[in-house]
C-alpha positions as CSV (number, residue, x, y, z in Angstrom):
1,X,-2.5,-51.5,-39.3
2,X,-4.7,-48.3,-39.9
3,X,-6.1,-48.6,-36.5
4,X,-2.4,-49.2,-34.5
5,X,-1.3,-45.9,-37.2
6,X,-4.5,-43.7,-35.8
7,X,-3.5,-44.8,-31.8
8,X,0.2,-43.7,-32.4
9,X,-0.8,-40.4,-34.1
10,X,-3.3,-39.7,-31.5
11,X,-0.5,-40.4,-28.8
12,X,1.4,-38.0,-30.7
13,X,-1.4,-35.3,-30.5
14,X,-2.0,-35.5,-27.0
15,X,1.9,-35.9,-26.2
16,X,2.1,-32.3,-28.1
17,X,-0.8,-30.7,-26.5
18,X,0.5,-31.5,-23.1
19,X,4.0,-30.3,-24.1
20,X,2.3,-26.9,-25.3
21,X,0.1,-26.0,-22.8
22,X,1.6,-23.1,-20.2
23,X,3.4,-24.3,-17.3
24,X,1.0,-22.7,-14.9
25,X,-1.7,-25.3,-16.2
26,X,0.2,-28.5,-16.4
27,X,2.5,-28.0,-13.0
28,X,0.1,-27.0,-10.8
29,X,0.6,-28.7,-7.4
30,X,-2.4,-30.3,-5.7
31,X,-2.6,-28.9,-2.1
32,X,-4.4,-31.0,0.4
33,X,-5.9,-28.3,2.3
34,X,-9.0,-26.1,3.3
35,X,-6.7,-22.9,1.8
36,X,-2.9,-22.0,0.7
37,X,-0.8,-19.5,-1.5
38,X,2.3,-18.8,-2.4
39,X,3.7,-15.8,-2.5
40,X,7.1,-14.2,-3.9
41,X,8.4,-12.2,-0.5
42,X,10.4,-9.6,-2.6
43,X,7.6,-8.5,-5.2
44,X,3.9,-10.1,-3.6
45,X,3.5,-12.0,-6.5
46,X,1.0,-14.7,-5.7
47,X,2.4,-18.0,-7.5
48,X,-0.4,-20.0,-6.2
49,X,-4.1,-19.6,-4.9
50,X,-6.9,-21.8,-3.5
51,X,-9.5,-20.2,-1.5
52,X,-7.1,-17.7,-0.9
53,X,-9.6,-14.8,0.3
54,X,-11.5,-17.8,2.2
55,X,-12.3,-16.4,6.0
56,X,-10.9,-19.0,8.2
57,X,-9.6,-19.9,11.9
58,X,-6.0,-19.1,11.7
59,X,-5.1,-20.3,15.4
60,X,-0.9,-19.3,16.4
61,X,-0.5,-17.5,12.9
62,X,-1.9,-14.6,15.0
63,X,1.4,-14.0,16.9
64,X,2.6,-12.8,13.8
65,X,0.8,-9.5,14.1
66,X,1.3,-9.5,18.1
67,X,5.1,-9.8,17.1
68,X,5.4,-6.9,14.6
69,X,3.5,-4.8,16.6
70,X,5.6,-5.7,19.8
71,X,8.8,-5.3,17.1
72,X,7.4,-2.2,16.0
73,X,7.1,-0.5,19.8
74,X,10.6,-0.3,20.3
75,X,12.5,-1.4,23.4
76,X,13.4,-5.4,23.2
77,X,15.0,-5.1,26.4
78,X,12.7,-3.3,28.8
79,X,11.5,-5.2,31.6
80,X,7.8,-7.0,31.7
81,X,6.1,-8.1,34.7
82,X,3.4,-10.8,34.5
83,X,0.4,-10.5,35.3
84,X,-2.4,-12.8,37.0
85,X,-4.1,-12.9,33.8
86,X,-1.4,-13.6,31.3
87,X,-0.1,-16.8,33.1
88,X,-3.3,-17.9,33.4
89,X,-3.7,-18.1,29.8
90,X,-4.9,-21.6,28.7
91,X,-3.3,-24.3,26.5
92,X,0.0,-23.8,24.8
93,X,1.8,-22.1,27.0
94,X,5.6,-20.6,28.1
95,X,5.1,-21.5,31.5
96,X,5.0,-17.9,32.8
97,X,4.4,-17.1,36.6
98,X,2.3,-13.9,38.2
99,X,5.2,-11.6,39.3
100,X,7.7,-12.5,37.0
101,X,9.7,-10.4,35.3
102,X,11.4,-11.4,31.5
103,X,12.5,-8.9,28.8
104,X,10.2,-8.0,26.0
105,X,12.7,-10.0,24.0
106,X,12.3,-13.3,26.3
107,X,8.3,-12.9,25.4
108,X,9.1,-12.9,21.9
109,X,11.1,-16.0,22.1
110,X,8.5,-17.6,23.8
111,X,5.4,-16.6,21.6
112,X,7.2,-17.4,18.2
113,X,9.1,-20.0,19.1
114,X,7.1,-22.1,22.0
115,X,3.8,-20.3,20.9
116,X,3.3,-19.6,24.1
117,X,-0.2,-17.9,24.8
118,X,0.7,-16.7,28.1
119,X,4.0,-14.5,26.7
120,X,1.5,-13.3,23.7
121,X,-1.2,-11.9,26.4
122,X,2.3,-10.7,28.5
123,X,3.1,-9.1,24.9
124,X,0.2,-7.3,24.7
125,X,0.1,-5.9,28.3
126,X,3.4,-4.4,27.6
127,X,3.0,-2.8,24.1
128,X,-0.6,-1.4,24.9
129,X,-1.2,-1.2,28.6
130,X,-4.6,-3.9,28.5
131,X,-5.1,-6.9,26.3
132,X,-8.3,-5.3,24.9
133,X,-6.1,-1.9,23.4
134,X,-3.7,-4.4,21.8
135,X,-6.5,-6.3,20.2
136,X,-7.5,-2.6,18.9
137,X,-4.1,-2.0,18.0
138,X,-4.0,-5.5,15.9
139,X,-6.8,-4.8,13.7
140,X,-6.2,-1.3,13.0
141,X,-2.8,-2.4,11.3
142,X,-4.5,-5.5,9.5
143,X,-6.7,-2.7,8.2
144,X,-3.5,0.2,7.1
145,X,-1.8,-3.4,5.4
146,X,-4.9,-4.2,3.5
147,X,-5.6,-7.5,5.1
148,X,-9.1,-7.1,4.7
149,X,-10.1,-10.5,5.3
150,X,-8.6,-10.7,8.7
151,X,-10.2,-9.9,12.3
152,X,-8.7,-10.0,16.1
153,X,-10.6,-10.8,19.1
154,X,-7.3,-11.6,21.1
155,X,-3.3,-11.6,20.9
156,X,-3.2,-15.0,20.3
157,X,-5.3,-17.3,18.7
158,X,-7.4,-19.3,20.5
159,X,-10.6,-20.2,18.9
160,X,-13.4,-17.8,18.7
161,X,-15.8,-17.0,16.0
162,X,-14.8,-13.2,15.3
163,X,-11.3,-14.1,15.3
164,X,-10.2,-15.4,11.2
165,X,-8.3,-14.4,8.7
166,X,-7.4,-15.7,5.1
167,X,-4.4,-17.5,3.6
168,X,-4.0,-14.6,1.5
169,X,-3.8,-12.3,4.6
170,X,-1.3,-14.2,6.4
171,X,1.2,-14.0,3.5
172,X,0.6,-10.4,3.4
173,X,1.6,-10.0,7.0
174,X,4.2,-12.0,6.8
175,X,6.3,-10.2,4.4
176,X,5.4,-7.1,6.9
177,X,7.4,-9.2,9.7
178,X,10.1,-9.7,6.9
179,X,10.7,-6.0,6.8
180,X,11.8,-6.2,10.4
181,X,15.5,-7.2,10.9
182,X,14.4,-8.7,14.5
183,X,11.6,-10.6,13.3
184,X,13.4,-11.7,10.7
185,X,15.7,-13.0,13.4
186,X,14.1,-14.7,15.8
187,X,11.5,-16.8,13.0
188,X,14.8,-18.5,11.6
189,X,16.0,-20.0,15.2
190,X,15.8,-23.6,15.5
191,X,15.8,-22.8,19.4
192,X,17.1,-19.9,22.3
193,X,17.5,-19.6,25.5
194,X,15.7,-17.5,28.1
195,X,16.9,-17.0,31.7
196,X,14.3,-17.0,34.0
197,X,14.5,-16.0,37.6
198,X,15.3,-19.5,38.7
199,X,16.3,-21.2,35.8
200,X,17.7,-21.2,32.1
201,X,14.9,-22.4,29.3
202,X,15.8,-23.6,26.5
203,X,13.1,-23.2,24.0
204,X,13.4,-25.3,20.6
205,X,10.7,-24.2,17.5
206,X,8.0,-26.0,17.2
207,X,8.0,-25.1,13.4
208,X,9.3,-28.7,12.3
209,X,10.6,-27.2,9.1
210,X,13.5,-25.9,11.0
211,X,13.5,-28.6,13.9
212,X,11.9,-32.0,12.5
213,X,13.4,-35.0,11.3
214,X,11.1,-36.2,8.3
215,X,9.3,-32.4,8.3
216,X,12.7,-30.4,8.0
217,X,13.1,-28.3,5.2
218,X,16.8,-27.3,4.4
219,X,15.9,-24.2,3.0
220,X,13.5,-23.0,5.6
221,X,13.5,-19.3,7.4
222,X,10.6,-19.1,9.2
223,X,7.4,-18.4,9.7
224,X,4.7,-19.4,12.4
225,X,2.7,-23.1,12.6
226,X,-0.5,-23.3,14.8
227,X,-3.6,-25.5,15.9
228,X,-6.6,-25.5,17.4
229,X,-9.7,-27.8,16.6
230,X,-11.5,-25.8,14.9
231,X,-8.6,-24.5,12.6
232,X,-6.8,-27.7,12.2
233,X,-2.9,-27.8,11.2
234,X,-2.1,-24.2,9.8
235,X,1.6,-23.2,9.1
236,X,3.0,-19.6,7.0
237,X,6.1,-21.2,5.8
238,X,9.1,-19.1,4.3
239,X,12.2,-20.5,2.5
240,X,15.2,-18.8,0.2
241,X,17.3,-20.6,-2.5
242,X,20.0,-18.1,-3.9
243,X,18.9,-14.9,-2.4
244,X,14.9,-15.8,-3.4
245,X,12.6,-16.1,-0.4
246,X,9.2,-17.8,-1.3
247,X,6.3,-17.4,1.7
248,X,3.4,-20.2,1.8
249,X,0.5,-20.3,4.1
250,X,-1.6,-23.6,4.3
251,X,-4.8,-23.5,6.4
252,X,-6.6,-26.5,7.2
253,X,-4.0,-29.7,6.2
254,X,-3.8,-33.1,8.0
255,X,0.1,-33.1,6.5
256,X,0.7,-29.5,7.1
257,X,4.3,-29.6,6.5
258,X,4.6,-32.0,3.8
259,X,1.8,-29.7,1.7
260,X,4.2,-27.0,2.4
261,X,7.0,-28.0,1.2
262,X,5.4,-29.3,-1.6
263,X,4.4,-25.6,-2.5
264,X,7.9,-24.0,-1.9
265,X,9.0,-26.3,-3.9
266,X,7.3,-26.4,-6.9
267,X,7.7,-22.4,-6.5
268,X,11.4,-22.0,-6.9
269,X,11.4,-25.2,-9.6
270,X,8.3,-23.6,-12.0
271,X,9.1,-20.3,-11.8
272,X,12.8,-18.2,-13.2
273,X,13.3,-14.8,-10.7
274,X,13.9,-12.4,-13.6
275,X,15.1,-8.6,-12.8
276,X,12.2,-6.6,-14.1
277,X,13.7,-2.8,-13.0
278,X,16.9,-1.5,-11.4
279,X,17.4,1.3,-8.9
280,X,17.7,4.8,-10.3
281,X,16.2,4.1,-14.0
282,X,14.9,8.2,-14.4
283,X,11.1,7.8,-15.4
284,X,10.1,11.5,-16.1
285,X,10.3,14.8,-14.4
286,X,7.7,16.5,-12.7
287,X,6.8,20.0,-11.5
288,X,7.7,21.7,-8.4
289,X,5.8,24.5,-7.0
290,X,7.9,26.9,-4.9
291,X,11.2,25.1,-5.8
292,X,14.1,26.6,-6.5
293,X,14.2,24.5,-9.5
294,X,10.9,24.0,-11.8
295,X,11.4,20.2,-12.1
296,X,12.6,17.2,-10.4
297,X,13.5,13.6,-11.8
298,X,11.6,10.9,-10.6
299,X,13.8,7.8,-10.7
300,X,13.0,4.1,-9.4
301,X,13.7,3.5,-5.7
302,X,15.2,-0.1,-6.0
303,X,15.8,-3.3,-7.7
304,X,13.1,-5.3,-8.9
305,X,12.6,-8.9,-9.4
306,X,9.8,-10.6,-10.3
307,X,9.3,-14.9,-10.7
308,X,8.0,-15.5,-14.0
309,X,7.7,-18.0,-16.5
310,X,9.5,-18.5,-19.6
311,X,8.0,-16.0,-21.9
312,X,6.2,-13.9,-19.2
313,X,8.2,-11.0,-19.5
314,X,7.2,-9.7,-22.5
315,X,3.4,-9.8,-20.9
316,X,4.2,-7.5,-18.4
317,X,2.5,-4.1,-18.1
318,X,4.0,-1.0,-16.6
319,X,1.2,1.6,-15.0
320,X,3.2,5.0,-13.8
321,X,1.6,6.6,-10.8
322,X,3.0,10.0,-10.3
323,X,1.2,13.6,-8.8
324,X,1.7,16.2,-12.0
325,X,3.1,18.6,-9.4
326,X,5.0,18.3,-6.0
327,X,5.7,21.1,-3.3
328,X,8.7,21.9,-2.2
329,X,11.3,21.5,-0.8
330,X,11.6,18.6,-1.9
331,X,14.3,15.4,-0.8
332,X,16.8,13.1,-2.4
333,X,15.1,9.3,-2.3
334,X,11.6,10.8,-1.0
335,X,8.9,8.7,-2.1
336,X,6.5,10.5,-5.0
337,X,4.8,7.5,-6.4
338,X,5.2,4.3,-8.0
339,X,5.1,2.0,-10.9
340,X,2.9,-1.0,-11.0
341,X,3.6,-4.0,-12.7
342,X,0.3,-5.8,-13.6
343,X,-0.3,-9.1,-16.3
344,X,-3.6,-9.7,-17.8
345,X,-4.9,-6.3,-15.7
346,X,-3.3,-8.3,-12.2
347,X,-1.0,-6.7,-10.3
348,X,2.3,-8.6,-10.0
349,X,4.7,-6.2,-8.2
350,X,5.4,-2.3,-7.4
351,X,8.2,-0.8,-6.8
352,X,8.5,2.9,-5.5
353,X,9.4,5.9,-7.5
354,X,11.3,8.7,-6.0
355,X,13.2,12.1,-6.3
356,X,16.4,11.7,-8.1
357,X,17.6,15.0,-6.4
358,X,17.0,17.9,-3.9
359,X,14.8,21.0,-4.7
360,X,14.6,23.6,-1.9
361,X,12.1,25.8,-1.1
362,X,12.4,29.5,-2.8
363,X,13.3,31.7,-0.9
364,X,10.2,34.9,-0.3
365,X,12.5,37.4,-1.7
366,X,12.9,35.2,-4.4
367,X,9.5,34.7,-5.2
368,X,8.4,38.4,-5.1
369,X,11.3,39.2,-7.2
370,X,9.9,36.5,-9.7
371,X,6.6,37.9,-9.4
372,X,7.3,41.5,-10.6
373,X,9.2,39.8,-13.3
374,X,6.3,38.2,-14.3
375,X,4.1,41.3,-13.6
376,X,6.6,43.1,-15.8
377,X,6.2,41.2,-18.7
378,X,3.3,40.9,-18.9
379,X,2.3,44.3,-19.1
């Protein structure tokens, strides 16, 4: 009897200590790949990491950049001619002839949805005049959005050893696509059609989150899949449940899209989006030099949310980064700084700070009268 009373209290124990421990240590979902994260799109919070910084192959997730930057450049609708060169890029491919002639926009279609490699070297051609100035292009922005772990040899992705990035990286840029209305867009079709000069194509996604039977997700919005042999079965997944989008890379995974979902998931069932700050809240004031006023009110530039779990809140840190003194003039909603959210010294989130208000510049009669003032007392 003692013995079966010591089993029952030591089920007890361990039932307790299970039930105790944070949710981050018990729920953790077991990715079967070489790298993945999960990121919150609104705030950058990384939910989940494994060799998240890890260099690696990342194959078609390269069109991501190639389609910002196209994005970026303005001008959907100009007309592209194809070159020798960029149909007679290899493997996955549009189908693009020399002499053609698509909009910018039909390119786009074709890279993010086909993954064609011939409309991602057409891409390039167009936005920078030479495939080797849009590579240039590339990894000067990886470097002004702080994905330091990323490197382009081509517009792309086919395999080469300079040409990697991280899991980490690729979440980053994604939620730099997700600030573009048009990328945005075209990652969430399940298929479009381009006319061609002989023909209508229809193009379905090859992202089988949006397009597959047993792969589809119901909640997906994007992002980008890709292979090669070296890289294996990559995919930067995105999903939203009530207004929440959730991004997920996973590098590296014989069941790519059954790993991802598997992390979007457990994302939006672990974790509670709690509102953290709301637009406007006035911080402090600051001083303006050569304003017509000697202050302005900094206030928070927007709304805030941040996935936490229960109790989390109360752990969070706020870190004000402000100048002591602007210049004027200044404007209403300029950007002066920022708050930073961090939780056991990581950062979670930042939201921007701004003026609450317009200060003009003084006037130089006003400022020599205010001079002699000052001279005059003084003395």
């Amino acid at each position: 009897m003692k013995l079966n009373c010591h089993r029952v209290l030591s089920l007890v124990i361990f039932i307790l200590y299970i039930l105790l421990l944070p949710v981050s240590a018990v729920a953790q979902p077991r990715i079967n790949g070489q790298a993945a994260v999960l990121m919150d799109l609104d705030s950058g919070r990384v939910l989940y990491a494994m060799n998240v910084h890890q260099r690696l192959p990342q194959a078609s997730t390269t069109k991501i950049t190639t389609a910002i930057l196209a994005i970026k450049g303005g001008d959907l609708d100009r007309k592209v001619h194809i070159s020798v060169g960029a149909a007679a890029t290899g493997e996955s491919s549009m189908g693009l002839r020399n002499g053609e002639v698509l909009r910018l926009r039909d390119l786009l279609y074709g890279m993010l949805l086909l993954s064609g490699n011939d409309a991602a070297v057409a891409t390039a051609e167009a936005v920078a005049g030479s495939e080797k100035e849009f590579v240039k292009m590339m990894n000067d922005y990886a470097a002004e959005v702080g994905a330091e772990d990323t490197h382009y040899t081509n517009p792309h992705g086919l395999h080469s050893p300079d040409h990697y990035s991280s899991a980490y990286d690729l979440a980053l840029l994604a939620r730099e696509g997700f600030k573009l209305p048009e990328f945005r867009r075209i990652i969430a079709l399940p298929e479009a059609e381009v006319k061609r000069q002989s023909r209508t194509q229809l193009m379905k996604n090859i992202n089988r989150l949006l397009t597959g039977d047993e792969e589809y997700y119901s909640f997906a919005n994007g992002v980008k899949s890709g292979y090669t042999t070296p890289a294996g079965n990559c995919l930067v997944s995105s999903a939203a449940k009530n207004g929440w989008t959730l991004v997920a890379v996973v590098l590296n995974a014989r069941d790519v899209y059954g790993e991802s979902k598997k992390l979007l998931e457990w994302g939006f069932n672990t974790f509670n989006r709690t509102p953290v700050l709301q637009p406007g809240k006035f911080i402090r004031d600051i001083k303006v030099e050569g304003g017509r006023k000697d202050l302005v009110a900094v206030v928070t530039g927007g709304t805030l949310s941040v996935p936490l779990l229960d109790g989390e809140k109360k752990e969070l840190e706020q870190r004000v980064v402000l100048p002591d003194t602007v210049t004027a003039p200044v404007e209403e909603g300029e950007w002066l700084g920022e708050i930073r959210l961090f939780m056991d010294d990581t950062r979670v989130a930042t939201v921007d700070l701004v003026a609450g208000s317009t200060v003009k510049r003084r006037s130089l009669l006003t400022s020599i009268w205010q001079s002699l003032i000052a001279i005059l007392t003084f003395h």
